[in-house]
Every structure is written in structure tokens, then in C-alpha cells.
TORKOL-4160 file (C-alpha; in steps of 0.2 Angstrom, whole numbers, padded with zeros to 4 digits, m for minus):
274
<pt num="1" X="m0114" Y="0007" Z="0093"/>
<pt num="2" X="m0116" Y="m0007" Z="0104"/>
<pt num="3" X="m0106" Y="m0019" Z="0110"/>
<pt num="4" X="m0110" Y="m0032" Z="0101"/>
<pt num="5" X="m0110" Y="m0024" Z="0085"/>
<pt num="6" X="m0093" Y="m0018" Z="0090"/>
<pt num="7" X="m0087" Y="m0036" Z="0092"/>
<pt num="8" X="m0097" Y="m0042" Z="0077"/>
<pt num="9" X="m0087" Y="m0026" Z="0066"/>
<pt num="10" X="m0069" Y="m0031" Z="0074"/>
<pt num="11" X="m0070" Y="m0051" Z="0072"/>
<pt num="12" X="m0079" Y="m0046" Z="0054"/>
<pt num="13" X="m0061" Y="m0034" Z="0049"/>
<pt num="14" X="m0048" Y="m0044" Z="0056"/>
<pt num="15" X="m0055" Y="m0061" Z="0047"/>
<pt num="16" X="m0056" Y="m0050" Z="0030"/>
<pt num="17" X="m0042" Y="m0038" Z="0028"/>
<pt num="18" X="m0030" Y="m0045" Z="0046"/>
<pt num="19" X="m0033" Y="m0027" Z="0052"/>
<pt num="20" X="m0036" Y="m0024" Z="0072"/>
<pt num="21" X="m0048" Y="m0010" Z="0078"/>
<pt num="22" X="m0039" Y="m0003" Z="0092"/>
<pt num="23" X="m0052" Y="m0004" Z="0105"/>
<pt num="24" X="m0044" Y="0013" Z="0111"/>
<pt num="25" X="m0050" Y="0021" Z="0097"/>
<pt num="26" X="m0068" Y="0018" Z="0093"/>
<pt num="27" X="m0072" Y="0036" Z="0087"/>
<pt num="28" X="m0064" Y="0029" Z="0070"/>
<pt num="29" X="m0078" Y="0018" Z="0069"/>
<pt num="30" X="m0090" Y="0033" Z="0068"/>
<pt num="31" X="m0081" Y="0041" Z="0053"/>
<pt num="32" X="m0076" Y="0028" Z="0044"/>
<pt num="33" X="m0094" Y="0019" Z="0045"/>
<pt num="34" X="m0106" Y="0034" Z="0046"/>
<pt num="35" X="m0103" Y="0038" Z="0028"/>
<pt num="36" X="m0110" Y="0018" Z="0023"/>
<pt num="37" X="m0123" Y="0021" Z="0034"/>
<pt num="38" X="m0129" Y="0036" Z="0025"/>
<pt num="39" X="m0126" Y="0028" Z="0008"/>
<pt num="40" X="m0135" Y="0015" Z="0013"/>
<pt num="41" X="m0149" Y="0024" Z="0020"/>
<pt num="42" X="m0150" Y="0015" Z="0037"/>
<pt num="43" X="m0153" Y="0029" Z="0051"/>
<pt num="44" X="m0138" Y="0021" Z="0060"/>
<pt num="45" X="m0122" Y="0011" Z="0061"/>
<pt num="46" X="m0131" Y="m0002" Z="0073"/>
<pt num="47" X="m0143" Y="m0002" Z="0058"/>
<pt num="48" X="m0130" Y="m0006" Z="0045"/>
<pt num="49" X="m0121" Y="m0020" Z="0057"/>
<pt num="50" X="m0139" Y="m0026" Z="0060"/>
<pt num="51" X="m0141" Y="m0027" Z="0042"/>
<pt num="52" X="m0123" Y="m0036" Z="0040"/>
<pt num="53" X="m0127" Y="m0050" Z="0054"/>
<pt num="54" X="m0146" Y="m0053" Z="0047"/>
<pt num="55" X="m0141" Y="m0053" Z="0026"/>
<pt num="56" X="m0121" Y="m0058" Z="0028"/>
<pt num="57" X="m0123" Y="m0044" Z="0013"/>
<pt num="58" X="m0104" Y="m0048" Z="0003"/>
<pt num="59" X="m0105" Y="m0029" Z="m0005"/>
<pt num="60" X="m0109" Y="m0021" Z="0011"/>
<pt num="61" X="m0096" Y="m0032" Z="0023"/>
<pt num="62" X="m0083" Y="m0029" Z="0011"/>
<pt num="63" X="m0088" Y="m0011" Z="0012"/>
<pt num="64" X="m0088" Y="m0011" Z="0029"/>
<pt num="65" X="m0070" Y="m0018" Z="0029"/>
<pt num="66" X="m0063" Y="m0008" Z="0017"/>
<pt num="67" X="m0068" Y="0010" Z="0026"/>
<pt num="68" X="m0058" Y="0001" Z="0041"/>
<pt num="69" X="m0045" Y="m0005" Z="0033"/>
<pt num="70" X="m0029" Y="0010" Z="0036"/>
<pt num="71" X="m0030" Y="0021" Z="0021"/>
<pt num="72" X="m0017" Y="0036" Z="0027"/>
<pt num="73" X="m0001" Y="0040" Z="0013"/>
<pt num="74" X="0007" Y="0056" Z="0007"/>
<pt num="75" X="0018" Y="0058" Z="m0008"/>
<pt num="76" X="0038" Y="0055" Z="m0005"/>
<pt num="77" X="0033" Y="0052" Z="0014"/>
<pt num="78" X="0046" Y="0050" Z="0025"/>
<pt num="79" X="0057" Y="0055" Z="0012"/>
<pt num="80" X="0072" Y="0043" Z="0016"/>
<pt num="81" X="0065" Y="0026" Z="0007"/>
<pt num="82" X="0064" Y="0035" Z="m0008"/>
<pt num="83" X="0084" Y="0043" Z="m0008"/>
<pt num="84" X="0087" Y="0023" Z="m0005"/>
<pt num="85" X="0076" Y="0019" Z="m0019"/>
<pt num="86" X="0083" Y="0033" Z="m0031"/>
<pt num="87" X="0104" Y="0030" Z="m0024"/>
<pt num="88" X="0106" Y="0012" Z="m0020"/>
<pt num="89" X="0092" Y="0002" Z="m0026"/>
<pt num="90" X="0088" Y="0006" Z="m0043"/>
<pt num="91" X="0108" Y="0009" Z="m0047"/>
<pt num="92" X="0111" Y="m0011" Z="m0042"/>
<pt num="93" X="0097" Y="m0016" Z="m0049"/>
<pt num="94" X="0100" Y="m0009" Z="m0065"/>
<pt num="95" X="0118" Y="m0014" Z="m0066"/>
<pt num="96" X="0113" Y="m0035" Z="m0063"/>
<pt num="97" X="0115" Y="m0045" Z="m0080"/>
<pt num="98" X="0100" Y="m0050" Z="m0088"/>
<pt num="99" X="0086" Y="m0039" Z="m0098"/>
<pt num="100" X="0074" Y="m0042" Z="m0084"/>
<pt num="101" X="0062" Y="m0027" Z="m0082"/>
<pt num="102" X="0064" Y="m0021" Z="m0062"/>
<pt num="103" X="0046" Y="m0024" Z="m0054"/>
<pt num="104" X="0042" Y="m0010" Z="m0041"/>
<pt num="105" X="0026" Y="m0016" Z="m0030"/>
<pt num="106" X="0016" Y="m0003" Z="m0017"/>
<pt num="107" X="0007" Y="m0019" Z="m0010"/>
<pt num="108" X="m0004" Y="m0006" Z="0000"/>
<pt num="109" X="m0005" Y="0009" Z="m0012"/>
<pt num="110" X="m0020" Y="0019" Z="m0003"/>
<pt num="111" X="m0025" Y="0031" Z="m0015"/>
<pt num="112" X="m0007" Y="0031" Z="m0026"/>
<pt num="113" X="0003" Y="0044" Z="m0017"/>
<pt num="114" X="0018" Y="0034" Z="m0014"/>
<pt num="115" X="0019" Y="0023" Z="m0030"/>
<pt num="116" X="0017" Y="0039" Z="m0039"/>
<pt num="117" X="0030" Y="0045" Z="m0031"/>
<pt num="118" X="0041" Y="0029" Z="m0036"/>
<pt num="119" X="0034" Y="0031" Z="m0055"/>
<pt num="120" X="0040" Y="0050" Z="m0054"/>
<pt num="121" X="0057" Y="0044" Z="m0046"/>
<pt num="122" X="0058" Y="0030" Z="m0060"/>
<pt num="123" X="0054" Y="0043" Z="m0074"/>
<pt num="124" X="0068" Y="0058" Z="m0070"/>
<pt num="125" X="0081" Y="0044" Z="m0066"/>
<pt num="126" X="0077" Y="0033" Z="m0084"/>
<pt num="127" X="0094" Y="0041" Z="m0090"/>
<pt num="128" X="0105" Y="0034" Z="m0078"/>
<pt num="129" X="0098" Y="0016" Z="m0079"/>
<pt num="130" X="0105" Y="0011" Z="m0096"/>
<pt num="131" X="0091" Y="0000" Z="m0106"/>
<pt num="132" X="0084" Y="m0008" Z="m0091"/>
<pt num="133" X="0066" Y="m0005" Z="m0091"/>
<pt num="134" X="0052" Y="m0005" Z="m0074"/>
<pt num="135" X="0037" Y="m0008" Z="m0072"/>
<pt num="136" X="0028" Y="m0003" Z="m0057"/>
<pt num="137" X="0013" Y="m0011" Z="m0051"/>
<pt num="138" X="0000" Y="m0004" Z="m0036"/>
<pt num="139" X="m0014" Y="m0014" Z="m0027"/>
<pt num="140" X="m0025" Y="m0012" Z="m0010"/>
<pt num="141" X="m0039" Y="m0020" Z="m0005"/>
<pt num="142" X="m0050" Y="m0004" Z="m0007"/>
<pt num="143" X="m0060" Y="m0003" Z="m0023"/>
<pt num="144" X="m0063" Y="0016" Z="m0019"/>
<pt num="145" X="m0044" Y="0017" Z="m0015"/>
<pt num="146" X="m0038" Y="0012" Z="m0030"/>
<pt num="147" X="m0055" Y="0020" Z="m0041"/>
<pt num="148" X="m0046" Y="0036" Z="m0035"/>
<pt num="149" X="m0027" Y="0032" Z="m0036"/>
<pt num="150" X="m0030" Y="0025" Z="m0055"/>
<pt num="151" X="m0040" Y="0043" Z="m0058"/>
<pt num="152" X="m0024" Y="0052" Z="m0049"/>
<pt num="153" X="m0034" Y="0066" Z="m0046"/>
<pt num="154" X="m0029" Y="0075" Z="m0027"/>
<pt num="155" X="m0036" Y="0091" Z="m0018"/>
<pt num="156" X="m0024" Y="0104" Z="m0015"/>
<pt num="157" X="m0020" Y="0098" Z="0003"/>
<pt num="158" X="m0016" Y="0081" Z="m0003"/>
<pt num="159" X="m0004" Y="0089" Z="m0016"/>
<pt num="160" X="0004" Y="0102" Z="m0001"/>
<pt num="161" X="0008" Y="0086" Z="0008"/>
<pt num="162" X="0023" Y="0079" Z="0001"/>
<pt num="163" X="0027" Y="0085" Z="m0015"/>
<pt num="164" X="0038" Y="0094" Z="m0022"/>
<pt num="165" X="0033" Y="0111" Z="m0033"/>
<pt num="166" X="0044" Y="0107" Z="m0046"/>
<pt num="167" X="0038" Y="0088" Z="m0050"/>
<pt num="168" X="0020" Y="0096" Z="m0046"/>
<pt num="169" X="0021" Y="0108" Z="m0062"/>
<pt num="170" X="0030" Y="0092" Z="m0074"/>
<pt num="171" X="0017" Y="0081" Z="m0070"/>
<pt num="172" X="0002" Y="0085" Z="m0065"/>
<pt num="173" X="m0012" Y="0096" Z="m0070"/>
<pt num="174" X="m0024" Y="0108" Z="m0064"/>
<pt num="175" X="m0041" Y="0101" Z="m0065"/>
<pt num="176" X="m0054" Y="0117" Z="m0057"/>
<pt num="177" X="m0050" Y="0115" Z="m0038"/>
<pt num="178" X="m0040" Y="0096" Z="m0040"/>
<pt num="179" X="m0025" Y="0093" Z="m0046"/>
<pt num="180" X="m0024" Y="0077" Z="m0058"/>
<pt num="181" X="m0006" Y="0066" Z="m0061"/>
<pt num="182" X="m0003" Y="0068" Z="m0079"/>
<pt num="183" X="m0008" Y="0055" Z="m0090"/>
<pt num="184" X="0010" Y="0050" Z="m0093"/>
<pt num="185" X="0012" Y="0047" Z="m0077"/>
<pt num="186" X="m0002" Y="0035" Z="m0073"/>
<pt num="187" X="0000" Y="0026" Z="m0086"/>
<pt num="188" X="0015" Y="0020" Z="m0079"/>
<pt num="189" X="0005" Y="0011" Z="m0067"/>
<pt num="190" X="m0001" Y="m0004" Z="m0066"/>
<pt num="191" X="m0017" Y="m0007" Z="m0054"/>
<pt num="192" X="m0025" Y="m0022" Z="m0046"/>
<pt num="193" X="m0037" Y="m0025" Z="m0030"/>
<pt num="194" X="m0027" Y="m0036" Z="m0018"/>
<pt num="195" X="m0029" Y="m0045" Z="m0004"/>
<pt num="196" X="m0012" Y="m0046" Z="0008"/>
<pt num="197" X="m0018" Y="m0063" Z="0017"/>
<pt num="198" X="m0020" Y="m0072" Z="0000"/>
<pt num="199" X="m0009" Y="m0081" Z="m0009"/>
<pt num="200" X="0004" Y="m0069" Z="m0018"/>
<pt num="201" X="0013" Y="m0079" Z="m0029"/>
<pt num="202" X="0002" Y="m0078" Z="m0045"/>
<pt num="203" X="0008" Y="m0059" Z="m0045"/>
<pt num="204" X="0025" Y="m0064" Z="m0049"/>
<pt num="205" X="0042" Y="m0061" Z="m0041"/>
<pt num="206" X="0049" Y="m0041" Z="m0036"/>
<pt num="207" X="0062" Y="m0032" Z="m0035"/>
<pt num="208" X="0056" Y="m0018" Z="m0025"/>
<pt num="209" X="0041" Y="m0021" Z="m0014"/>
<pt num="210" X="0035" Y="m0006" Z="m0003"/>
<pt num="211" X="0023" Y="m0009" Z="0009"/>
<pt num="212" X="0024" Y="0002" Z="0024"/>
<pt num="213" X="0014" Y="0007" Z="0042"/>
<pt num="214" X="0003" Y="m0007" Z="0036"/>
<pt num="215" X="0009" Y="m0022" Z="0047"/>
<pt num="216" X="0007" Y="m0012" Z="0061"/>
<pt num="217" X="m0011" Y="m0014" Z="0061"/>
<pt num="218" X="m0010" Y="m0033" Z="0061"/>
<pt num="219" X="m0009" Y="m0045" Z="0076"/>
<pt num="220" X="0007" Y="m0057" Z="0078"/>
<pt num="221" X="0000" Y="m0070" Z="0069"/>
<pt num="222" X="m0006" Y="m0059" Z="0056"/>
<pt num="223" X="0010" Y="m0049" Z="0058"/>
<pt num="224" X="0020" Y="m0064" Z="0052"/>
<pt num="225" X="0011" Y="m0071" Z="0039"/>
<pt num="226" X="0010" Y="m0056" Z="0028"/>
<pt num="227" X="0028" Y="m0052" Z="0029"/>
<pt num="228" X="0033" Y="m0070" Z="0024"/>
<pt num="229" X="0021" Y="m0067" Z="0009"/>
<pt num="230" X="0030" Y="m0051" Z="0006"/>
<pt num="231" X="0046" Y="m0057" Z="0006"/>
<pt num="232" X="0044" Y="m0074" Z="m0004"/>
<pt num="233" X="0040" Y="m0061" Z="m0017"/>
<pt num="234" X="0055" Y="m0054" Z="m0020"/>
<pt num="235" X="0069" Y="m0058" Z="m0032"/>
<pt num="236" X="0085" Y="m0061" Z="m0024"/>
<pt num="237" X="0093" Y="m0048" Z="m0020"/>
<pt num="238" X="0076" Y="m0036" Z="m0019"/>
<pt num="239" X="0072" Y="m0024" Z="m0006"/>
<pt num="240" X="0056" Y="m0024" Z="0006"/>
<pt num="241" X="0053" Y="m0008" Z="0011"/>
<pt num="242" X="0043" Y="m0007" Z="0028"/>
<pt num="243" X="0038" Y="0009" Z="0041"/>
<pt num="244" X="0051" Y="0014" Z="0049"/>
<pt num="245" X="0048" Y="0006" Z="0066"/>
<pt num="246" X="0040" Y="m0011" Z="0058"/>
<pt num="247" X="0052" Y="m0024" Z="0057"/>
<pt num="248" X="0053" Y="m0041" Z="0049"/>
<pt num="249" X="0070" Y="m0046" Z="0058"/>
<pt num="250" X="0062" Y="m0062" Z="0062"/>
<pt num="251" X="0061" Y="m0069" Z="0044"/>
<pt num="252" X="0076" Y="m0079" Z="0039"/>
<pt num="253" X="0083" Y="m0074" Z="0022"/>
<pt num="254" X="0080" Y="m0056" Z="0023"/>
<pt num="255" X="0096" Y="m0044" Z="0031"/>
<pt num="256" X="0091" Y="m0027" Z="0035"/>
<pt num="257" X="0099" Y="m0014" Z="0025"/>
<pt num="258" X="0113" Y="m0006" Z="0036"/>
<pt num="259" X="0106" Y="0011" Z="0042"/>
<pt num="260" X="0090" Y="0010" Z="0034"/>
<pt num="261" X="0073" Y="0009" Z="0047"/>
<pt num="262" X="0064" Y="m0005" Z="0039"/>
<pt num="263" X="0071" Y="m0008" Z="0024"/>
<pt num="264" X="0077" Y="m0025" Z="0020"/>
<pt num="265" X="0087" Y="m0037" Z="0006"/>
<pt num="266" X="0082" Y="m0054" Z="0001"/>
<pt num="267" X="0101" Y="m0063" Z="0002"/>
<pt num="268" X="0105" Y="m0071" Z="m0014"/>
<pt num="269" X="0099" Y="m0090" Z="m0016"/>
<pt num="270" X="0088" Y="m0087" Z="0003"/>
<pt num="271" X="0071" Y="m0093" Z="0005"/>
<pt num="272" X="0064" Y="m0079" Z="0017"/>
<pt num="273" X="0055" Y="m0090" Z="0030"/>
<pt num="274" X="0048" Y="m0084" Z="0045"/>
């Protein structure tokens, strides 16, 4: 790709989706773009940005932004958020007055590994939450993404990485060489096409709002603004659940769960603010 096709694809990313293409790693660019092109039927990449800069094409910028937007997930990875959900968060949440539903949010679900994994935790542990009822909800700015998470249907290496062989055989099926979640199980989820820089509040408050190794990809600016729309989305007393080693320490109103990488709780009656 040329350079100026390279700077036309990064400014065109980061003003759509926040995301920054490490310039360290342009060989992503080339697997990510190359299946476009193809689809596309442009002999090139530098065809296809040509094409972009000459029709300013909304289906194909938007495609464009959405192959590079991150799209990596596994089931129950890095296990430990989800013993946090399934030991402290879901018990408190479920003891609090009120018949409030509790509202689980993966704000960057990818292809549904990880709110699947939420919907199987909330499914096995529906006994020991007394009448309290959840909904779960899963968005991302991909439309393939979520074509595929709402269809719940994985290879056999998706399925190997993460899941356990016990919640495999209760609830999902064999489909020839796939393996798709059971219908139960997805209709437990809610889906919707998402945007992180927008404005969040017409989706309502949360109590539990995963939305991890995304931030990492954003500048400072970026950074900062999402997480303060993340957190101004949670009830009081919810939980933000980020990667490990992201961090939203900066935001007033949010207090980092003691022993927990990147997991936070909004304080009762705090505004999170950055």
C-alpha cells in the first residue's frame, strides 16, 4: 500500500471507530483489507483506498473500518473476571432491594464468545439469585461480528479455546464441522450494532458492563472519553470490567475492585467523571 493510502486508512479508522493502526504492524493491514479487496473485485488494496478517496463509498468505509477495528475474544478468557462475576457481583447485585432486572453489557462482544460466556454463567447460577432476573445485552461495531455472534455458530478451534467440555455438551450443538450455542442460550441475548464514541445513554443504565483489551487500542483522548461513557452507564454500585492491564483510575466515581486487574465499581451516589 502506499503511504498515502496508509495515512488515508488510519485517519479514515481512528475518526470512525477511535481505533489506532499501529504503524508497527502494517502486515495487519494486508489481512484484514485483502479479503475486501477481493470481494470487491479490485486487484488491490491501493485499488480499494483509491476507490474510498475518489466515491467517499459509506458501505465500503465502513467495511474498511470494521475489518480493522480489533476483533480477538475466546470464551471465559482470562478466566478470573468471570469467578468475580459468578462470586461477588452477581450475589450483591441480586441481594439489593428492588425487582430491577440486573443488566450485563459486553460493549465490544466480537463474535459473542465472552457474553455467551456471561449468559452460560447467568444460566447455571439462576438458582442461587432468588427472583432477580438478567438480561444480557451484546453490541460491536461490526455487522459481520455480530451476524456471526447472533448465529453462535464456532469452528472447533474457537470451541477448544476456552470452553469447558461440560458447558460445551449442555449448550451447544454439533452442526457438521461447527459447533452452534443452543438456541436457549442465544436467545438469552440481546444484540445491537454500536458505536463506543456515540452517545450511550439511549441504551440505558447497567449493572455489569464488560468491555475489555478494547481501550487499549485508542489514543489518550479517545482513551478517556470512552471510559467516561462506559462508566456513566452504570448503575450505582455496578461493575466495569476492563483487560487486565487497562485501567480507568483516572475517572472520578469509579474505585477499583480490591485485587481485581481492571475491574472497577461505580460508588453509590458518584457521577464517574474523567
Amino acid at each position: 500500500m502506499t503511504p498515502a493510502n496508509e495515512e488515508v486508512l488510519r485517519r479514515l479508522v481512528h475518526g470512525r471507530s477511535g481505533v489506532v493502526i499501529d504503524r508497527a504492524k502494517s502486515y495487519a493491514i494486508e489481512s484484514a483489507l485483502s479479503p475486501i479487496a477481493r470481494r470487491e473485485n479490485f486487484a488491490s488494496i491501493d485499488e480499494l483506498m483509491n476507490a474510498i478517496r475518489e466515491r467517499r463509498d459509506e458501505r465500503l468505509m465502513w467495511a474498511v473500518t470494521e475489518a480493522m477495528s480489533p476483533q480477538e475474544t475466546q470464551f471465559f478468557r482470562d478466566s478470573s473476571p468471570f469467578s468475580v462475576v459468578r462470586e461477588v457481583m452477581l450475589p450483591r447485585l441480586a441481594g439489593r432491594a428492588g425487582d430491577a432486572p440486573i443488566r450485563i453489557w459486553s460493549g465490544a462482544c466480537a463474535t459473542g464468545q465472552e457474553i455467551y460466556s456471561l449468559a452460560m454463567i447467568a444460566d447455571e447460577d439462576r438458582p442461587k439469585l432468588g427472583s432477580s432476573k438478567i438480561e444480557l445485552f451484546g453490541s460491536d461495531i461490526s455487522e459481520a461480528a455480530l451476524a456471526k455472534a447472533q448465529a453462535g455458530l464456532y469452528t472447533q478451534f474457537e470451541i477448544q479455546r476456552g470452553l469447558p467440555i461440560k458447558l460445551l455438551l449442555r449448550y451447544f450443538q454439533r452442526e457438521g464441522e461447527m459447533w452452534q450455542a443452543a438456541p436457549s442460550l442465544r436467545q438469552m441475548v440481546r444484540w445491537k450494532r454500536i458505536n463506543l464514541l456515540a452517545d450511550l445513554t439511549p441504551l440505558g443504565q447497567f449493572d455489569i458492563v464488560f468491555c475489555r483489551y478494547v481501550t487499549s487500542y485508542f489514543d489518550e483522548p479517545t482513551r478517556a472519553r470512552v471510559l467516561a461513557g462506559l462508566a456513566q452507564s452504570l448503575n450505582d454500585g455496578g461493575y466495569l470490567v476492563l483487560g487486565a492491564d487497562e485501567s480507568a483510575d483516572a475517572l472520578q466515581g469509579l474505585t477499583r475492585l480490591v485485587g481485581q486487574p481492571g475491574v472497577y465499581v461505580r460508588e453509590q451516589g458518584q457521577r464517574a467523571v474523567a
